[in-house]
N, C-alpha and C positions, 0 to 999 in steps of 0.2 A: 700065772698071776702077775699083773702091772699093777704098780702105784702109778695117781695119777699126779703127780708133782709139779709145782711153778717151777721152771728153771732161773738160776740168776747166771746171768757170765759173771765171772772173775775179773775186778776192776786193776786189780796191780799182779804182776808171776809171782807174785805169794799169797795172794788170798783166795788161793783153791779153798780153804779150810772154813773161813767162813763165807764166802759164798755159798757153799754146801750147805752152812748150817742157816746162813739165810733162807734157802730152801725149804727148806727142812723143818726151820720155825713157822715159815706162811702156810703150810700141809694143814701146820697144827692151828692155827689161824693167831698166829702171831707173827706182830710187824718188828722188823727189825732190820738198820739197815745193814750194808757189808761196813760202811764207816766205821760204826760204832762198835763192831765186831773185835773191826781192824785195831782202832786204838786203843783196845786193851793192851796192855803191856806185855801180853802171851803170842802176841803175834809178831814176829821179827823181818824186815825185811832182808836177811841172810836166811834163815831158815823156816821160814813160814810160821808153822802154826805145830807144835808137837804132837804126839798121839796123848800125853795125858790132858792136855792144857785146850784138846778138843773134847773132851767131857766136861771140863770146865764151865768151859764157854759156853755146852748145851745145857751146864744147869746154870749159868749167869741169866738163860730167858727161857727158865723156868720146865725144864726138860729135861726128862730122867734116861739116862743113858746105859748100855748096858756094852761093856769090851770085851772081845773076844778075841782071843791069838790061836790060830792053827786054823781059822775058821774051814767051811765046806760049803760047796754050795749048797747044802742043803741045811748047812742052818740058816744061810740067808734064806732061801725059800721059807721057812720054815717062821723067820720073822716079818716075809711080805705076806705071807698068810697071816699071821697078826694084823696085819695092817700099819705094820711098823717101817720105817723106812731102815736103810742100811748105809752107812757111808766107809767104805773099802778105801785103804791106801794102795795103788797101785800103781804100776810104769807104764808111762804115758809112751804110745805106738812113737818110735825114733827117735826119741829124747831121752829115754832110758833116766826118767826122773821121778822120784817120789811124787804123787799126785793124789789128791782126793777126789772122788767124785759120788755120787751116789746111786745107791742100785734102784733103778727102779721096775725090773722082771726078770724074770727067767724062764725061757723057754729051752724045748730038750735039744735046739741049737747055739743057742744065743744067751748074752748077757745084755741089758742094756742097762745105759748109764745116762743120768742127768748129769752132763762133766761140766764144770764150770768155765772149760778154757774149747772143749769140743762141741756141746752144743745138745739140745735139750733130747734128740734120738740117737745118740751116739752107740755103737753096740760093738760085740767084739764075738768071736765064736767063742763056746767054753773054752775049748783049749788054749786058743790065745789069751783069754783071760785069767785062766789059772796059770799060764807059766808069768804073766805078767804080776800076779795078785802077794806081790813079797814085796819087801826095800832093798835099798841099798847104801841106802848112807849114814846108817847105824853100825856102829861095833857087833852088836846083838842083833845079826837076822832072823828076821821072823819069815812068816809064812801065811796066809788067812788071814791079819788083820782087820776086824771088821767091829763096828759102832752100832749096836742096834738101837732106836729111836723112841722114845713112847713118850706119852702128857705124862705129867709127876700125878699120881693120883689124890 
């Protein structure tokens, strides 16, 4: 299963988070730019964009969001059958840095990602994906972190 997603690049190294959600709002056929994203007051240029203050944001343009920690890939699968998108915090391949990007398939090799800073076919093998798919610059590690996406009904 693919979504077929706009990609945006990421205009500054901290706005993986709404660029993503730029994305993500044009799916759903709303406009919105990374600017206006950005200059909420949730978005830092020390630390980007947080995981709560990324639901926020999806419902500041009007999109209802769903968090999940410990995720699998098969609940993302399980949300691109929805027809839902998914935006994963993950470590970006030799930077070893919190990044968002969004899923948009899964095949029984592969993950691919709409990344905002790697580029609209970006893909990683599962395994590299799942040992990459945690943080690290949280007191409280998690694991699966993932955003599932849907229109507010």
């Amino acid at each position: 299963m693919q979504l077929h997603l706009p990609h945006h690049f990421q205009k500054k190294r901290y706005t993986c988070g709404p660029a993503s959600i730029r994305a993500i709002a044009e799916f759903f056929g709303k406009s919105i730019s990374e600017r206006s994203l950005e200059s909420c007051v949730l978005v830092t240029k020390t630390h980007g964009t947080s995981r709560k203050n990324m639901t926020v944001l999806l419902a500041s343009v009007g999109l209802q969001s769903r968090e999940v920690r410990f995720g699998t890939l098969s609940d993302i699968m399980d949300a691109l059958k929805r027809g839902h998108p998914v935006i994963v915090n993950y470590q970006v391949p030799k930077y070893e840095e919190d990044h968002y990007a969004v899923v948009k398939g899964v095949t029984p090799q592969s993950v691919y990602l709409s990344d905002p800073s790697r580029g609209k076919h970006f893909h990683l093998s599962r395994s590299q994906f799942l040992s990459r798919w945690r943080n690290t610059r949280l007191k409280k590690k998690y694991t699966g972190w993932m955003i599932e996406v849907c229109r507010v009904e």
